[in-house]
Wavefront OBJ file of the C-alpha trace (Angstrom):
o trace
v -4.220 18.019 -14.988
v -4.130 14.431 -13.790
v -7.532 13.540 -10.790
v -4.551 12.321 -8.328
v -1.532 11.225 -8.335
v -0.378 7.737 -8.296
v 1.123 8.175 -4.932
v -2.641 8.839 -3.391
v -3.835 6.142 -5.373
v -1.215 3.798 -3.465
v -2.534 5.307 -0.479
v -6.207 4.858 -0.870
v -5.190 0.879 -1.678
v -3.495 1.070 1.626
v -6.678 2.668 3.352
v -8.576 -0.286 1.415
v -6.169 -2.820 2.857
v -6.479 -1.507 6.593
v -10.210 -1.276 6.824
v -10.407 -4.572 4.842
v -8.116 -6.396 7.663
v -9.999 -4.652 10.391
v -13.409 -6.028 9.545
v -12.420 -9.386 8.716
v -10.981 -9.679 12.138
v -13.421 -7.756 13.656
v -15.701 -10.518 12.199
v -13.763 -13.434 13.268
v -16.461 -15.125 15.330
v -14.450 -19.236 15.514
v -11.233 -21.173 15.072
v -10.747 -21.114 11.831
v -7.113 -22.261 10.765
v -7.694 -22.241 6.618
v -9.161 -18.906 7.113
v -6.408 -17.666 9.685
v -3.944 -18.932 6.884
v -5.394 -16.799 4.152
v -5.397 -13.968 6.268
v -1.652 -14.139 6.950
v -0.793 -14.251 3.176
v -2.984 -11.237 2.841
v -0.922 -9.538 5.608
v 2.555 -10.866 4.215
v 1.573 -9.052 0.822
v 0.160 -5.660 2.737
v 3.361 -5.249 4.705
v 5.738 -5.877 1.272
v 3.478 -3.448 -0.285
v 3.342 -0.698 2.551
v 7.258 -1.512 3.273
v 8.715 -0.864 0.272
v 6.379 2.325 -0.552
v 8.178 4.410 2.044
v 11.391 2.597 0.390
v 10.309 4.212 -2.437
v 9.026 6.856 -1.287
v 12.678 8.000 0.839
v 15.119 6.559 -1.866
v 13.157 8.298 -5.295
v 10.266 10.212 -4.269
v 11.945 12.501 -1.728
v 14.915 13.433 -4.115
v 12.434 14.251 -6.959
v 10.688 16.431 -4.755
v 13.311 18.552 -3.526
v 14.296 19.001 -7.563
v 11.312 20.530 -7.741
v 11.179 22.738 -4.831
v 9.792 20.743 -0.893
v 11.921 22.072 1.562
v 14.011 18.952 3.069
v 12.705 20.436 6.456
v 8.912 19.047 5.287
v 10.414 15.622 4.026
v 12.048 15.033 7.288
v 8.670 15.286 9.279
v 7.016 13.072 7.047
v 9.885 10.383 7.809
v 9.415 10.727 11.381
v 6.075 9.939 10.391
v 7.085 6.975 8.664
v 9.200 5.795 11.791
v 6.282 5.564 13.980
v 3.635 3.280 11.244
v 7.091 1.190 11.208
v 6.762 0.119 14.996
v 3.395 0.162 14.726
v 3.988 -2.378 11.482
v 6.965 -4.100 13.311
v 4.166 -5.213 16.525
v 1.618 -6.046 14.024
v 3.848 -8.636 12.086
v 4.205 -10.076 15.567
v 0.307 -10.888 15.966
v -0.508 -11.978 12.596
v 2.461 -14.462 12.670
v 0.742 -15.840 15.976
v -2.835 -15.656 14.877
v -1.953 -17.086 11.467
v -0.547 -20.272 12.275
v -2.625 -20.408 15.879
v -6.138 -19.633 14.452
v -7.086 -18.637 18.104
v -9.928 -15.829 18.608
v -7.929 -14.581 21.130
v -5.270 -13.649 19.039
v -7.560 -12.592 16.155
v -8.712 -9.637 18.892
v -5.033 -8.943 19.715
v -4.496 -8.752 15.886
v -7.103 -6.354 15.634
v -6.416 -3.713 18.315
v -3.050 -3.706 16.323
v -4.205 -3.086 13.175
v -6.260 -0.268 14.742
v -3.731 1.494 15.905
v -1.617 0.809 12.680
v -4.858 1.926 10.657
v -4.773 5.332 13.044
v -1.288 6.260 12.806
v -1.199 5.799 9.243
v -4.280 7.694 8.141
v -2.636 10.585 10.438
v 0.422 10.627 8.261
v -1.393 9.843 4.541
v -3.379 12.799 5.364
v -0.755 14.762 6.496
v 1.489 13.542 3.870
v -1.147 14.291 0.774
v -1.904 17.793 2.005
v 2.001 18.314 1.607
v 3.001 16.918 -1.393
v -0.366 16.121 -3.771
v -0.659 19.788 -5.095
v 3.068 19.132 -6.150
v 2.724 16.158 -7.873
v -0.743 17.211 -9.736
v 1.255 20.647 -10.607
v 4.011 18.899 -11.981
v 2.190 15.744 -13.603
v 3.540 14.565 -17.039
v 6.462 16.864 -16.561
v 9.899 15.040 -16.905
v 11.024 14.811 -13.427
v 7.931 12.663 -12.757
v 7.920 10.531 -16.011
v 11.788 9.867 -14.830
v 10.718 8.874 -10.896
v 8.204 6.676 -12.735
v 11.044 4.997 -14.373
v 13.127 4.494 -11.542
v 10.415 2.699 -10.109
v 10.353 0.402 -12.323
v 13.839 -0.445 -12.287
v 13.543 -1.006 -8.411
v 11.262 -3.582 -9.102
v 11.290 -6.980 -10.483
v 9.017 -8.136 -12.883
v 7.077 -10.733 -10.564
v 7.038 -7.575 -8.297
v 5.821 -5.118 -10.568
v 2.898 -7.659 -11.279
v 1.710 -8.053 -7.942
v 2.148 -4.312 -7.367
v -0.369 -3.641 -9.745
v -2.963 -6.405 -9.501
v -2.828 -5.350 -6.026
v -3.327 -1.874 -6.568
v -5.907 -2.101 -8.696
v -7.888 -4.702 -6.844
v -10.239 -2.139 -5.916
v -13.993 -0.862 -5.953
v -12.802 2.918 -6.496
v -13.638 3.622 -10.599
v -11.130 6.846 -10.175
v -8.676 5.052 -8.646
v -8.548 2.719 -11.567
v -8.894 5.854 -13.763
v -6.016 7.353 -12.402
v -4.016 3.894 -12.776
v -5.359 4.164 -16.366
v -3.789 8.146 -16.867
v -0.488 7.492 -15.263
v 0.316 3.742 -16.486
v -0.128 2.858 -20.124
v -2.504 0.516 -20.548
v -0.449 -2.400 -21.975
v 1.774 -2.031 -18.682
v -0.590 -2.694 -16.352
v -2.318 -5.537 -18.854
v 0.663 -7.284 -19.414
v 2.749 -7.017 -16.637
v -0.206 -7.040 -13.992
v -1.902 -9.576 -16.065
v 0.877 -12.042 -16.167
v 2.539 -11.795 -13.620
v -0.457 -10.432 -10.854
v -1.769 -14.247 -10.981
v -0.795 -15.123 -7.534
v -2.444 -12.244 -6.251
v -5.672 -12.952 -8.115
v -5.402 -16.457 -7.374
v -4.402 -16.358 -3.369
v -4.881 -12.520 -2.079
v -7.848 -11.000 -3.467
v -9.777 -14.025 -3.087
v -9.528 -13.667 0.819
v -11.568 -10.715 0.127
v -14.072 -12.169 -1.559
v -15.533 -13.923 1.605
l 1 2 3 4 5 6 7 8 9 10 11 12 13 14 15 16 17 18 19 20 21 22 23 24 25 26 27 28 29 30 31 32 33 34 35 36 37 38 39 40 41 42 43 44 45 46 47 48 49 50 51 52 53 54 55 56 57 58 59 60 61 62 63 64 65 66 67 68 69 70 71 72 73 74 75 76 77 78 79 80 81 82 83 84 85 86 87 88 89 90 91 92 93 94 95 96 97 98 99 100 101 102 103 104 105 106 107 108 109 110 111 112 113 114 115 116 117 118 119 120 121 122 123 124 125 126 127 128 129 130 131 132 133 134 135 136 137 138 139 140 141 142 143 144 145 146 147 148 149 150 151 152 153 154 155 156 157 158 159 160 161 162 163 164 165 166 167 168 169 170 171 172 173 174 175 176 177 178 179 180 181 182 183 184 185 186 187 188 189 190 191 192 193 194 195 196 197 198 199 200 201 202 203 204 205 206 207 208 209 210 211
C-alpha cells in the first residue's frame, strides 16, 4: 500500500506554500519593491496551483470517488468547504496585487492577516478533507479507477503546466513527500516533464524561497 496519496502530497505543498508566505511577510521589516515583486510571482503561481486543484479535484476526483463508493452527500460538504478558501483566496489576490506592485509595509501586514485566515480555513478543510477521502485512495491505490483519474489529469494539463506542477510540488524539504511523488509518478515523468519544462519555477519561484 502506497505512504499517501498524491492528493495529500498536493496538500502538504499547499501547507508548505501557506506557512512559507506567512513568514516571509511576517518578516517583512522595509520597502522593498524587487522583493515585493518576487513575492507576487510566488503568489500568482500558489493561487494557479491551489485554483485548479479543487478544479481537479470537482471535475475528476469527485466522479472517481463516487465509482468507488463516497456518498455524494460527503463530496458536497467538502465543496462548501472549497467555497469558503475561494473568498478567502478571492480577498487575498486583492492584497498581494496591492502589496506587490506598492512594496508598502503596510500592505505587507494587510497581506498577512489574509493569508492567515486563508492558511486557517484551508487547514480546516485539508484536514477534514484527508480524514474523508485518504483511507479511500490508499485502499484503492494502483487499482484502475485511480491509474485512469491519473490520466485524466494529465490530459487537463498542458505540458508547460504539467512542468511547473511538478517542480512545484516537489520543491520541498519532506523526503516522503518526494517518495510518494516517486511511487505514484514514474520517474522519467517527473524528470522530463518537470525537468524541462519546471525551469521557470526553478529559475523565478523557488528562488524567492531561498532568501
Amino acid at each position: 500500500m502506497a505512504s499517501r496519496s498524491m492528493n495529500k502530497v498536493i496538500h502538504n505543498a499547499v501547507r508548505r506554500d501557506l506557512q512559507r508566505f506567512i513568514d516571509a511577510l511576517g518578516s517583512y521589516a522595509a520597502e522593498d519593491p524587487r522583493r515585493a515583486r518576487a513575492l507576487g510571482l510566488a503568489w500568482n503561481n500558489f493561487d494557479e496551483q491551489l485554483t485548479r486543484h479543487h478544479k481537479d479535484e470537482h471535475e475528476i476526483v469527485w466522479p472517481t470517488l463516487e465509482v468507488l463508493g463516497v456518498e455524494p452527500a460527503r463530496l458536497a460538504n467538502l465543496d462548501a468547504e472549497h467555497d469558503k478558501m475561494a473568498a478567502a483566496l478571492r480577498r487575498l489576490h486583492e492584497d498581494m496585487t496591492t502589496f506587490s506592485s506598492s512594496a508598502r509595509t503596510r500592505d505587507a501586514e494587510a497581506a498577512l492577516q489574509s493569508f492567515q485566515t486563508l492558511q486557517t480555513v484551508t487547514n480546516d478543510h485539508l484536514d477534514h478533507e484527508e480524514a474523508e477521502i485518504e483511507p479511500v485512495f490508499l485502499a484503492h491505490a494502483g487499482g484502475p479507477e485511480l491509474k485512469a483519474m491519473s490520466r485524466k489529469f494529465m490530459k487537463s494539463q498542458s505540458i508547460s503546466q504539467a512542468g511547473r506542477y511538478f517542480a512545484w510540488l516537489t520543491d520541498s524539504p519532506d523526503a516522503d513527500d518526494r517518495s510518494a511523488v516517486a511511487e505514484h509518478v514514474p520517474a522519467p515523468v517527473v524528470a522530463i516533464i518537470g525537468g524541462i519544462f519546471g525551469s521557470g519555477y526553478r529559475r523565478t519561484i523557488a528562488p524567492v524561497w531561498r532568501v
